[in-house]
N, C-alpha and C positions, 0 to 999 in steps of 0.2 A: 504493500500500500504506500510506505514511502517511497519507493524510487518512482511509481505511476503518480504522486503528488509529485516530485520533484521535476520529472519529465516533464509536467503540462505547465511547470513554472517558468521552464525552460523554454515551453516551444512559445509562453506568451511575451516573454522577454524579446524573443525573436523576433516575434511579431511585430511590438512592441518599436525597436531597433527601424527595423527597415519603414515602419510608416514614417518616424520620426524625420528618417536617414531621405525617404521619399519628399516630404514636407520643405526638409532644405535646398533638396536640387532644386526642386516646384519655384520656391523662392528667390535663390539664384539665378534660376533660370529665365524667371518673370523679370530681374532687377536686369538682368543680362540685355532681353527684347529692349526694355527701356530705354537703356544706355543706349542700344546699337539704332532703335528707328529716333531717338530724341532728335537730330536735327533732321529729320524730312516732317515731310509737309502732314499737321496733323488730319489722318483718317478714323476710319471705324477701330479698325484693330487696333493706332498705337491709344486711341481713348479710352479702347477694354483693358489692353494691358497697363493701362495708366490708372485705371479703376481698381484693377487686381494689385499692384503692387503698392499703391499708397497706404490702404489700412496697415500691409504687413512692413511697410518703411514706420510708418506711425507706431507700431509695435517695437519694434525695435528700435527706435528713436528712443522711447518712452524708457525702457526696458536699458536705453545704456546708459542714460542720465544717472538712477539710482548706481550705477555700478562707478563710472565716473567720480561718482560722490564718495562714494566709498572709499575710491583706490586713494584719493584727496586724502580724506578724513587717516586712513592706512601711516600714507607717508607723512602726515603730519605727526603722529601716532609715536611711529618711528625717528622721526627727529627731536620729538619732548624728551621722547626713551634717551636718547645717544646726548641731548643738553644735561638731562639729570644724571646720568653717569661721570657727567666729564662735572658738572659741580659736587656730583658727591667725593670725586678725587681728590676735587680742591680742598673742599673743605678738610677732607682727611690729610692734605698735607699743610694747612694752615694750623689744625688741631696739634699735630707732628711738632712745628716748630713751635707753636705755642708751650705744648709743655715742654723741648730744649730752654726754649728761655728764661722758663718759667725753674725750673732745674738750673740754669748757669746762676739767675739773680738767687738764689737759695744756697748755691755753691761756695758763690761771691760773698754774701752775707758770714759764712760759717767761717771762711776762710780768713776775712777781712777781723771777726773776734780773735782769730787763735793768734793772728800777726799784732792783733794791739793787746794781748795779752804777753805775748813775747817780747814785743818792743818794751811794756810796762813795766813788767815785772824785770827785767835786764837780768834774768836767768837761762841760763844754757839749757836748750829741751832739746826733744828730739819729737820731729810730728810724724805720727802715728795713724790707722786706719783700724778699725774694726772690721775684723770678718768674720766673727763667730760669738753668738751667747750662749752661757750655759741657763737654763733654764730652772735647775730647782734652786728653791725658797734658801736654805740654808748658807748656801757658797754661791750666788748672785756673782755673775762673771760675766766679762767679754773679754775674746782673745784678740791679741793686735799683731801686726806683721812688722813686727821689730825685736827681736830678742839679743840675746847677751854678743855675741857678733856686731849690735849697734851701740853696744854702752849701757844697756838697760840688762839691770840688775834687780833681783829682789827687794822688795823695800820703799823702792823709789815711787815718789808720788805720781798720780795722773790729774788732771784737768784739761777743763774745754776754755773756751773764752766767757762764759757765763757760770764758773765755778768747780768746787773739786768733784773728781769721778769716785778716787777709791785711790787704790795701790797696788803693785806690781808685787805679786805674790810666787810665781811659778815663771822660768824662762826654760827656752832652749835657744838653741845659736840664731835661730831664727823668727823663731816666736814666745808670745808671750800669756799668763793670764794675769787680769786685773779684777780683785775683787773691790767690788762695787761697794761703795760709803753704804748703800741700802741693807748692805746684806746685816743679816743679824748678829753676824760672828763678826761686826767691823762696828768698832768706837772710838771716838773721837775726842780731842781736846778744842773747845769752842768758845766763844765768847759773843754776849750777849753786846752788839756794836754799841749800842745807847748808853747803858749803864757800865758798860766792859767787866760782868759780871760772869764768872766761867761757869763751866757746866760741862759734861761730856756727853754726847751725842753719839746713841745709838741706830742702828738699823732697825726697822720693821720688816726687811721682806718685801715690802711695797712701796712703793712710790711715796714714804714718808717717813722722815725721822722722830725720835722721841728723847727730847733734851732732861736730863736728868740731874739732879742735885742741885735747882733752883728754889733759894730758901723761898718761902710763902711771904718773908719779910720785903721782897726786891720787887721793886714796881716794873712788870711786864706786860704787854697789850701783844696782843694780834698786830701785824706789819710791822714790828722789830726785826729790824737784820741779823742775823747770826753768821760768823762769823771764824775762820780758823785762830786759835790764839799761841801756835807757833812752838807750843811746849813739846821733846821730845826729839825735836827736827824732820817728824812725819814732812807736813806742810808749812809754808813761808807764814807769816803774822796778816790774817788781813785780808785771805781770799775768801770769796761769799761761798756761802754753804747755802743759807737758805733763807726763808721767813716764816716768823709764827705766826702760824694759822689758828691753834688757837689753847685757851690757857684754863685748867679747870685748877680749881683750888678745894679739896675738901677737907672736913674737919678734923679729919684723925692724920698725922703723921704730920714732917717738919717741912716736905717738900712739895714744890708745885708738879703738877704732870703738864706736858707741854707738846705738843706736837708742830712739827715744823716740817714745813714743805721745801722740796732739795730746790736752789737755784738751775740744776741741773734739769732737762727731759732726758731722763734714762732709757724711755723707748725709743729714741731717735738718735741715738747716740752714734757720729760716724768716724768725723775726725777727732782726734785728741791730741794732746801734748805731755809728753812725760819729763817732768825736770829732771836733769840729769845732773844729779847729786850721788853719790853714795851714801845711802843712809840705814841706819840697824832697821831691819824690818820688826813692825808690829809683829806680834806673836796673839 
């Protein structure tokens, strides 16, 4: 039953074909009389065939206009396409440069701290790059691409041009680790810049320190500077460490609790400078 359906689809396709294929000589053939009797003199016949091939001129007049319009509408289509590609390059290579620049003035900036930190401070450093953190809470580290083959020794302090990092803990010939003022296992000799009142400054672990043995007797606020106070020969007298953020006093015990935000961002930490002193390492 399928192939005899299939067969008479077949033979009306056919059929189908040839009236079509008939239809067009027809018309041709009428456009062809046209042409060939148009300059003699009009009679019966070239009037009939002038009768016969107008409606189907008219038809196909009609019939190329929409097509015409189309093809229009197509290649216009095609040239929005091929304008928005060539703007969206630009823009992607505007965007490109945009963030180089955006990147050199950030470079420029970090670079131009660490050089008036060295001109200021008229101490021998050596500038350094981070290429590695260590990530647990306890030993708070970044490694740098300078070790004991540059001068850099255990001991020896770090900073940025916005204050201190930590200190050179671990070398090889080549590289180094620095643990971080943050870290908990890392405290500090500091002083309160206002009243020049010391205290020693621990790590939290986090992105903030906790200033310790501030009697409850010494007048301290939130935005006090704190300060390195140079004892030991860790760090120079004077470089910023941070600001109190903020100050609770409660009624049992002789000391304030104090928390202080690092002068430093530790997550962005890229360049640095290591003073190049010898000095006995914290333990």
């Amino acid at each position: 039953m399928r192939k005899k359906s299939t067969r008479k689809r077949r033979s009306r396709f056919r059929t189908f074909r040839l009236v079509l294929l008939g239809g067009v000589l027809l018309t041709v053939g009428l456009i062809f009389l046209v042409f060939v009797f148009g300059n003699q003199e009009v009679g019966p016949m070239h009037k009939l065939l002038l009768e016969m091939a107008g409606p189907v001129q008219k038809v196909m007049s009609r019939a190329s206009g929409p097509i015409q319009s189309l093809k229009k509408e197509y290649l216009g289509l095609l040239s929005v396409r091929e304008d928005k590609e060539h703007l969206r390059q630009e823009l992607q290579k505007c965007r490109v440069a945009a963030y180089k620049n955006r990147e050199a003035v950030a470079t420029n900036a970090r670079l131009r701290k660490l050089l008036d930190f060295k001109e200021s401070s008229g101490l021998p450093t050596v500038a350094t790059q981070v290429i590695g953190k260590d990530p647990s809470l306890w030993f708070r580290s970044v490694i740098i691409d300078r070790g004991s083959s540059d001068g850099v020794v255990k001991g020896m302090s770090v900073v940025t041009g916005d204050g201190i990092v930590g200190q050179i803990y671990s070398t090889s010939p080549n590289y180094a680790k620095v643990l971080l003022s943050i870290a908990p296992s890392s405290a500090l000799d500091v002083l309160l810049q206002e009243s020049r009142v010391r205290g020693i400054l621990k790590g939290t672990g986090e992105s903030t320190y906790r200033l310790e043995y501030i009697l409850k007797t010494v007048e301290i606020s939130e935005g006090d500077h704190v300060v390195t106070a140079g004892y030991g020969g860790l760090f120079p007298t004077g470089l910023p460490v941070g600001v109190v953020s903020r100050v609770i006093k409660k009624r049992r015990g002789m000391f304030l609790e104090i928390e202080v935000t690092p002068a430093v961002d530790f997550e962005t930490l890229e360049g640095l400078l290591v003073i190049e002193q010898e000095r006995p390492a914290v333990e």
